[in-house]
Structure formats: structure tokens, C-alpha cells
DRENDREN-790291 format. One record per residue (C-alpha): residue number from 1; chain; x, y, z. Coordinates in pm, 1 decimal. Layout:
SITE   nr  kette         x         y         z
SITE  NUM      A         X         Y         Z
...
This chain:
SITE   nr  kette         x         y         z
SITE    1      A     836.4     928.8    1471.1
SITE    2      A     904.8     551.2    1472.1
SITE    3      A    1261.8     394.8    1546.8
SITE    4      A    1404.7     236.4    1266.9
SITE    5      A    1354.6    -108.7    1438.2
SITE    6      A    1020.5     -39.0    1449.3
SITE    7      A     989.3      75.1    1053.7
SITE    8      A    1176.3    -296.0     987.9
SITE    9      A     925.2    -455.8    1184.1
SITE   10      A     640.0    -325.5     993.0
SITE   11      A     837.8    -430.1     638.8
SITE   12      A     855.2    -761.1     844.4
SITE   13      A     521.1    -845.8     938.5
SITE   14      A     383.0    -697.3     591.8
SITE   15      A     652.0    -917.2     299.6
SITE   16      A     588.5   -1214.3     585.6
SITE   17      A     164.2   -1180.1     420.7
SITE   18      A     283.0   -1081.9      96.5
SITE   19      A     493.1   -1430.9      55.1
SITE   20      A     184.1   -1592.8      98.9
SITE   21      A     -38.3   -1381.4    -174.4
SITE   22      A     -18.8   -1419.0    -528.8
SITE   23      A     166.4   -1220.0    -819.5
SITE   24      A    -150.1   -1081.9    -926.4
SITE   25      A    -251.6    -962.0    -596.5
SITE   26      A      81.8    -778.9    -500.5
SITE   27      A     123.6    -628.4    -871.7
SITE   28      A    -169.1    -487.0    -845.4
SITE   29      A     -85.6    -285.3    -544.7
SITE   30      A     169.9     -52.4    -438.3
SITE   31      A     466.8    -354.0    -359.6
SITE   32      A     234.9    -566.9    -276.9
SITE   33      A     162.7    -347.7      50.8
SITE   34      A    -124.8    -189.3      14.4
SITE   35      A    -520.5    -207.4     -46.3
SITE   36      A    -595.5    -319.5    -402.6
SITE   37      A    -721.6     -22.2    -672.2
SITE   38      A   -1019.6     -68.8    -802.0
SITE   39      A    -833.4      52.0   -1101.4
SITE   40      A    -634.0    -263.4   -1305.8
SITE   41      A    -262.1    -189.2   -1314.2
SITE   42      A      88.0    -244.0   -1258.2
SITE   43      A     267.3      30.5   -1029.9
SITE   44      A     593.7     -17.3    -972.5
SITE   45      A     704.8    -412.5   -1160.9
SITE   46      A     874.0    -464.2   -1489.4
SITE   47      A     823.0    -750.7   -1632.7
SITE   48      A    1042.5   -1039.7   -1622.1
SITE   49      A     852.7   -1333.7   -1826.3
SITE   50      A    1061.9   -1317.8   -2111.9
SITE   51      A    1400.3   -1309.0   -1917.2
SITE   52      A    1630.0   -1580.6   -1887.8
SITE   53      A    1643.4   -1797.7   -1568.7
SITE   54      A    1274.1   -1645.5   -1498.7
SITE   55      A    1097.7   -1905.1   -1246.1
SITE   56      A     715.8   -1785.4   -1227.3
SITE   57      A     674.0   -1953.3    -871.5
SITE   58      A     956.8   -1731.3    -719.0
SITE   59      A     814.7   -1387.6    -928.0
SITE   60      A     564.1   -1184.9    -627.3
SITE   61      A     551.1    -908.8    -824.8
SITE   62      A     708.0    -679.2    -612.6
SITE   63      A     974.3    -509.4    -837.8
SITE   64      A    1061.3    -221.5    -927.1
SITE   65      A    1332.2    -271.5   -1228.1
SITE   66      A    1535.3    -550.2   -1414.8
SITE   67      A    1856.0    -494.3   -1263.8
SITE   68      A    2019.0    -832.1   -1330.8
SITE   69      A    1943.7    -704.0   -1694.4
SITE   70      A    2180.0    -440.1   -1653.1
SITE   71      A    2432.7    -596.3   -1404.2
SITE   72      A    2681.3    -732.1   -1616.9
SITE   73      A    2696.9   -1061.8   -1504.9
SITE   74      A    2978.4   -1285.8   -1606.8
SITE   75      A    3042.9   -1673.5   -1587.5
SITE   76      A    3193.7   -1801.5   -1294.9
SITE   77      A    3108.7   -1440.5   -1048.5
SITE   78      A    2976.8   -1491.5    -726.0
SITE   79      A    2645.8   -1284.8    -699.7
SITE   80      A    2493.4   -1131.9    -392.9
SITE   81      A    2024.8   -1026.8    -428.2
SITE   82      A    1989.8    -761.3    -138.4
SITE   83      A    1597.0    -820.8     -16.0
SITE   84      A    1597.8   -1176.6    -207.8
SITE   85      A    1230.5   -1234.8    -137.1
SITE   86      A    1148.6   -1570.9    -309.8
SITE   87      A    1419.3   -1594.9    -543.3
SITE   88      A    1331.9   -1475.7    -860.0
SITE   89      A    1634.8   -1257.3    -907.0
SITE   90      A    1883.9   -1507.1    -785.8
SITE   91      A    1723.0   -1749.0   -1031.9
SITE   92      A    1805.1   -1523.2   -1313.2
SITE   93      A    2190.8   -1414.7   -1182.4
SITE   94      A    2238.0   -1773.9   -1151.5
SITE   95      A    2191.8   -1816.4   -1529.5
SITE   96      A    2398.1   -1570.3   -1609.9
SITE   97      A    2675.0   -1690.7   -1375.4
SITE   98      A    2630.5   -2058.9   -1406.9
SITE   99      A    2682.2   -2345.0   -1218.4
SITE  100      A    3064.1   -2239.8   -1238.0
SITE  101      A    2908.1   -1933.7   -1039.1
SITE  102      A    2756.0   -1889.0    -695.1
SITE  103      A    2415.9   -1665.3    -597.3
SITE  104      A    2335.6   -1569.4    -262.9
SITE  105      A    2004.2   -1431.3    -188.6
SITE  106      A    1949.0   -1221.9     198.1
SITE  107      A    1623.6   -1139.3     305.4
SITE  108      A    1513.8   -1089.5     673.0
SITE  109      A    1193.2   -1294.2     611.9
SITE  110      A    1180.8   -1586.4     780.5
SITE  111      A     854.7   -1692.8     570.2
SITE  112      A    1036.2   -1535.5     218.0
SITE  113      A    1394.3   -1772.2     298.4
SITE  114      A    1185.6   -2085.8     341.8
SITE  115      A     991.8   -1987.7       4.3
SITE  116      A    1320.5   -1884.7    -179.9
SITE  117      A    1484.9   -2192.1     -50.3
SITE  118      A    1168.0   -2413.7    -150.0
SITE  119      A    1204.5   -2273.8    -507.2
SITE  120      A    1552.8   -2377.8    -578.9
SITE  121      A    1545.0   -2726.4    -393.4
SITE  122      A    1244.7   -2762.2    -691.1
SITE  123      A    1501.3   -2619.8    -976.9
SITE  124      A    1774.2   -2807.8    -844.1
SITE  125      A    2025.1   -2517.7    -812.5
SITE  126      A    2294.0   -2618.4    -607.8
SITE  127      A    2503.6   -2317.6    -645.1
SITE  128      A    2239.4   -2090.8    -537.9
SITE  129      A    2159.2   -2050.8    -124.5
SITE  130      A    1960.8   -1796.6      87.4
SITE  131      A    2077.4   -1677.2     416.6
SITE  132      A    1840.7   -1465.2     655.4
SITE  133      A    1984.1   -1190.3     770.1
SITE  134      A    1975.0    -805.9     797.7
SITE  135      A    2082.9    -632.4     465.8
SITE  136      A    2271.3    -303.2     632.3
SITE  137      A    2422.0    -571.2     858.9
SITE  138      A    2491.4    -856.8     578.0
SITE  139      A    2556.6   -1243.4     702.6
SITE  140      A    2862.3   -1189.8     435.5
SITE  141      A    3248.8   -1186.5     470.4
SITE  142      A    3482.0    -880.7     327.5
SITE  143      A    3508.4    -850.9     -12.7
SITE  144      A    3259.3   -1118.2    -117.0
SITE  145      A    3123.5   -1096.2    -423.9
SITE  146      A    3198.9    -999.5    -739.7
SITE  147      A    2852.5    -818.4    -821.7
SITE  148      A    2506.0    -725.7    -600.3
SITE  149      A    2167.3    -676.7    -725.8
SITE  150      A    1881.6    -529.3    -528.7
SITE  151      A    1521.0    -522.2    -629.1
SITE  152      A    1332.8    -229.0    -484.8
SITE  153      A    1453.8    -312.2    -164.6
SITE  154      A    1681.4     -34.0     -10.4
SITE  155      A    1417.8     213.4      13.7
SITE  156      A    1231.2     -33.9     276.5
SITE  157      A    1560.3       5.0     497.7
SITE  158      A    1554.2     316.0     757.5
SITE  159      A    1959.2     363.2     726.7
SITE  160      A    1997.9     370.5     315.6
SITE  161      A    2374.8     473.1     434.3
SITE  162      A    2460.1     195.1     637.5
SITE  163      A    2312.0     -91.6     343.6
SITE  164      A    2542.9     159.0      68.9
SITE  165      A    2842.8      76.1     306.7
SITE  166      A    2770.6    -271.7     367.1
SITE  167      A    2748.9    -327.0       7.1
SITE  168      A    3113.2    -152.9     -14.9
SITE  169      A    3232.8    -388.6     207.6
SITE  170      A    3129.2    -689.6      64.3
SITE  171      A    3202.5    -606.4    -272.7
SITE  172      A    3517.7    -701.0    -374.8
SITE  173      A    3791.0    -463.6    -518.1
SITE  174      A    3673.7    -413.2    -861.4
SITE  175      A    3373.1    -536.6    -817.6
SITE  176      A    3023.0    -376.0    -889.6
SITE  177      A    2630.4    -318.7    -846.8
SITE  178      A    2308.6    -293.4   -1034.7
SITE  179      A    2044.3    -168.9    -783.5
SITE  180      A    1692.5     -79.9    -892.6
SITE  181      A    1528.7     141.4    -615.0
SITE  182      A    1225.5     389.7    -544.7
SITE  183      A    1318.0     720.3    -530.3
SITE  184      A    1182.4    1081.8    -520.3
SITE  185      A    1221.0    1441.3    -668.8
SITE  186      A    1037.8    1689.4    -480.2
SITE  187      A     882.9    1634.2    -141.1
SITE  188      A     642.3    1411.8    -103.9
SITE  189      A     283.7    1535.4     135.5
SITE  190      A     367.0    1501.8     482.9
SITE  191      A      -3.3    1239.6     533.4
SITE  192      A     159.2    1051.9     306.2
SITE  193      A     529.5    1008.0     385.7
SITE  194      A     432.6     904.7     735.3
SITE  195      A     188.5     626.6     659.8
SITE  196      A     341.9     338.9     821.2
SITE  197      A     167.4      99.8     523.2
SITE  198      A     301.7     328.7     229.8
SITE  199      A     632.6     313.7     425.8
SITE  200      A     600.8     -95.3     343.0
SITE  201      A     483.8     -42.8      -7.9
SITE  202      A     792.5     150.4     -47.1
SITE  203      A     678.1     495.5    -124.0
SITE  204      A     736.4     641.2     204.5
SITE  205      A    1049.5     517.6     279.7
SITE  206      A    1181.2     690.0     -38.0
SITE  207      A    1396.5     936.4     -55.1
SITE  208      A    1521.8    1219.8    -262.7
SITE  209      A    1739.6    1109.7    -588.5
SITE  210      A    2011.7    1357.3    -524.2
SITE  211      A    2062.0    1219.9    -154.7
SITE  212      A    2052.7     888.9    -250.8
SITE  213      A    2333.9     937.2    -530.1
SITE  214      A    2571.4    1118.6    -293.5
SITE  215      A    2554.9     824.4     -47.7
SITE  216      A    2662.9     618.9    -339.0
SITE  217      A    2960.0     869.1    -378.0
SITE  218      A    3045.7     901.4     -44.7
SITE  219      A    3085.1     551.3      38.7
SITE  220      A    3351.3     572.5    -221.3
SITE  221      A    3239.5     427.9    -519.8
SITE  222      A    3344.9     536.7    -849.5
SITE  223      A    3184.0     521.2   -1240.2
SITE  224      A    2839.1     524.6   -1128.4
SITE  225      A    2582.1     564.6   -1379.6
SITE  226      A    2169.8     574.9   -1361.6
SITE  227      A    2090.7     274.6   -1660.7
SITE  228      A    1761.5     337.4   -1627.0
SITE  229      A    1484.9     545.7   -1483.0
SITE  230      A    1101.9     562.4   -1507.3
SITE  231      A     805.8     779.3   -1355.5
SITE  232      A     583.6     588.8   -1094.4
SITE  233      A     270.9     668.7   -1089.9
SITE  234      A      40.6     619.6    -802.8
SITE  235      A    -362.9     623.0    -910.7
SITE  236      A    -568.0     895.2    -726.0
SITE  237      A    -810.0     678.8    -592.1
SITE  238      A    -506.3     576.9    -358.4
SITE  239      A    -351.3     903.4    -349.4
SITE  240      A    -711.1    1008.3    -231.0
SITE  241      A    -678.3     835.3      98.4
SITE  242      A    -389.5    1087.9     227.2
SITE  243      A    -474.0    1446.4      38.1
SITE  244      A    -743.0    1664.5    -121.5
SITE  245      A    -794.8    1739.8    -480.3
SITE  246      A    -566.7    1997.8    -475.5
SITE  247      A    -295.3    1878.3    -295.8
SITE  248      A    -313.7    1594.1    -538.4
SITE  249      A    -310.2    1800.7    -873.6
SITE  250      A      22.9    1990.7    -689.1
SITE  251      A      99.1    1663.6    -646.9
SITE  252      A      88.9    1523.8    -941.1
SITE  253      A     272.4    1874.4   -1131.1
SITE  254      A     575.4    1872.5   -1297.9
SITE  255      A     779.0    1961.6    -940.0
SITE  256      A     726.1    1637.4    -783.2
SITE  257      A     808.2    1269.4    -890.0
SITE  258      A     796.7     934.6    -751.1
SITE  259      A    1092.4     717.0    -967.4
SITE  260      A    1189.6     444.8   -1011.7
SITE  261      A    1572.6     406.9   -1120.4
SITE  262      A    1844.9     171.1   -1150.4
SITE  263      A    2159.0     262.0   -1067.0
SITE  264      A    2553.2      88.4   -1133.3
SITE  265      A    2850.4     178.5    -959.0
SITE  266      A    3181.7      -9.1    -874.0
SITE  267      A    3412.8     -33.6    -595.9
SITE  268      A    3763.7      58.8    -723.8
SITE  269      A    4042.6    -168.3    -733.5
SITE  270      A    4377.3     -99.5    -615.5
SITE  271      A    4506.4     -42.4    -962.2
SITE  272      A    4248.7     197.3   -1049.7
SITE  273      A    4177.9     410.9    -732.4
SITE  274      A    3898.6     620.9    -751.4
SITE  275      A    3912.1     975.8    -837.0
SITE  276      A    3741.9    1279.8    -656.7
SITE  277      A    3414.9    1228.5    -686.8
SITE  278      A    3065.5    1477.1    -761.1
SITE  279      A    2738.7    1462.9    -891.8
SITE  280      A    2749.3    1441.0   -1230.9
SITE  281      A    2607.6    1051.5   -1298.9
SITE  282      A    2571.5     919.6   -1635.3
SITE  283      A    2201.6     886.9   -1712.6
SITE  284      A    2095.5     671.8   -1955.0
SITE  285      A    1740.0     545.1   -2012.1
SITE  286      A    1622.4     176.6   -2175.2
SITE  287      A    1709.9     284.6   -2516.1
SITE  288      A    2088.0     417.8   -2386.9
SITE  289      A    1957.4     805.4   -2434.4
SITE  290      A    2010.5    1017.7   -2193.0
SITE  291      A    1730.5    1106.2   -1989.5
SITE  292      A    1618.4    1487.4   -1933.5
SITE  293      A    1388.8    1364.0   -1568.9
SITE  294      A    1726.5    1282.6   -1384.5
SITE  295      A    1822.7    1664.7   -1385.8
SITE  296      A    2215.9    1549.3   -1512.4
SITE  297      A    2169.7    1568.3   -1846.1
């Protein structure tokens, strides 16, 4: 079993390569982490071309959601990206919050900062900076920011707890996040879960929707609703490198599920406290329906 310093220094070494590839190379993999398919295909990303503030030199490819498209954004809010890679997702906040705003991008990177940073020297954002630093041990003051994104990021970090409270903490009263993140329903096969390389390509460091909800809860956020959620789905000819056919077909059943979801809660303010909290999130899919996967409906 690896230390969790050990699991960041594999996420390290691997996004420190994947800065230097290309979009095409990392979509076509499993977050850019792993040995290309031979089939053509886009795991995890969603795709941000037609979104505004998109910069196609700071997009890897190595999404999992939109959530700036969800984070309700406003003029003049300062705006924290958890896992910032090369920018992309700052780039977009920062249109939403303009130059009346401020963006702050974290990533642990060293190679990823000096890209992110490169990107907005070119764009000329002033108002947008990058800081490196751990994200369950943020470079960030108390009650900071006014919203956080995160793009498929959180389920690279060992301690998912410790980021959920950091974000509390930085948040300010009131404040909110839109976090898209891996997660899973059912148990995932044991060859798999403890590949170090699926661990960076975010699979394997996954874990199970109903855990990763009640951390939300019980670092005290209120209102929290899942705005969107899709099925991942991983090609056998990958899958094939960590189980047999019919570990694959069990698998690949109805019982177990790889998802992707994006998830908004707030921190409460002092004049509306938060109430007792349980599991009963809001789901809501692309289209605002609620969706029968998340098990709430």
C-alpha cells in the first residue's frame, strides 16, 4: 500500500509529461495517463471549444466536466481552479468574472504553473495568477474566495477529506463550489484499483459517490446539488490489461459504474446557518431532469 506522499508523487511526475503532450494525445487516453487505445475516443473530457474565455493552448484535455458552466459566476467574484493545470479553466472564470474579478489557479506542477503562467502573460490577463502549491494544504488565506472550481482533480488527491475542508476554509461565508470529479458506484477489481498509472489517470483514486457526498456534508456545507452526471466508460482493450473476460462483462453490468459528476454546494453564511444535514442531494442532469444513475431520485 503506498503512502499518500508517494500516490502525489506519481500524479507529479505523470501531469509534469502530460504538460508537455498534446490535447490529442491526453484525450485520447484515460487523463492523459495512460497508454493510448488503439480505439479513437474521448474518455473522460467535455468539450470546451465553444465556451467563452476558451484558450486552445491552455486546453490538455484532461477534463472531466464543464464546471465553470455550472458555477455561477458573477462580475467582480474572486475565483479559486483546484488542480489549475495550464489554465484553461481560469481562462474561462476570468470571463465570467472580469477584469473587475480575480482568478487564482493552484496546481502542484512546477512544469503545469510555468505553462499556466505562460498562457496568460500571452492573453494579457492581469487579474488572473497561478500559485504552486498543495490543494488539501491551499497557498490561500481564510475565507478567500467567493467561488472554487475543480476539474477532475480531487480524485488524484489521497485525503479527498482534507481538500473538502480546505475548500471550506477558503470559501468565504456564503460562498460556493462547482467541482466536476471521477467517481464510482460499486467496487471497482482489486488489479485495477491498485495500478499506480490508473491511480494518475484518475480511475483508481476514485471513490464511491455516496462517500464522497457525505464528506461534502460533513464538512458542513449546505444546498448541495449533483448538476450533472455521466457514465465513463473505459474500452476493454484497456480494461483487458487488469481482468479476464468475465471479470470484465461483471464489470461492465449494471452494479458497477465509473462517473463522472459535478457537484455544487455552499458554505453558509451567518444569516443563513445551515440546517441538519443527510443524503438526499438534488440530482439534476444537462437537461435539469433528474437523473435515475445517482440513486436520489
Amino acid at each position: 500500500m503506498k503512502t499518500e506522499q508517494e500516490l502525489k508523487n506519481i500524479v507529479k511526475s505523470r501531469y509534469s509529461k502530460i504538460a508537455e503532450q498534446t490535447k490529442t494525445d491526453n484525450a485520447a487516453s484515460c487523463c492523459g495517463a495512460t497508454t493510448t487505445s488503439n480505439k479513437v475516443y474521448h474518455i473522460m473530457m467535455d468539450d470546451y471549444s465553444e465556451t467563452e474565455g476558451y484558450a486552445s493552448d491552455a486546453d490538455l484535455g484532461l477534463g472531466c466536466g464543464l464546471p465553470t458552466q455550472f458555477a455561477q459566476i458573477k462580475n467582480g467574484d474572486t475565483v479559486i481552479d483546484l488542480g489549475s493545470g495550464a489554465g484553461n479553466d481560469c481562462f474561462v472564470a476570468r470571463h465570467e468574472t472580469g477584469v473587475e474579478g480575480k482568478v487564482i489557479g493552484i496546481d502542484f506542477t512546477p512544469v503545469m504553473i510555468e505553462k499556466a503562467r505562460y498562457n496568460a502573460e500571452k492573453l494579457h490577463y492581469n487579474n488572473v495568477e497561478f500559485r504552486e502549491g498543495d490543494i488539501d494544504d491551499m497557498p490561500v488565506s481564510d475565507d478567500a474566495a467567493d467561488v472554487i472550481v475543480s476539474n477532475c482533480v480531487l480524485n488524484l488527491v489521497p485525503n479527498k477529506q482534507k481538500v473538502i475542508s480546505e475548500i471550506y476554509r477558503v470559501l468565504k461565508p456564503g460562498g460556493h463550489f462547482s467541482i466536476s470529479d471521477i467517481v464510482l458506484v460499486g467496487n471497482l477489481p482489486k488489479a485495477l484499483k491498485e495500478d499506480a498509472e490508473m491511480y494518475a489517470g484518475c480511475v483508481a483514486g476514485a471513490i464511491q459517490k455516496t462517500e464522497y457526498l457525505q464528506y461534502i456534508m460533513d464538512a458542513g456545507f449546505s444546498n448541495m446539488t449533483i448538476q450533472k452526471e455521466k457514465p465513463i466508460i473505459i474500452p476493454d482493450d484497456i480494461l483487458s490489461k487488469y481482468m479476464n473476460e468475465a471479470i470484465i462483462a461483471e464489470f461492465n453490468s449494471e452494479n458497477v459504474g465509473i462517473f463522472s459528476v459535478t457537484v455544487y454546494a455552499e458554505k453558509p453564511s451567518a444569516k443563513h446557518p445551515k440546517v441538519k444535514a443527510h443524503i438526499n442531494a438534488k440530482v439534476q442532469d444537462s437537461n435539469n431532469n433528474c437523473n435515475p444513475m445517482s440513486g436520489y431520485c
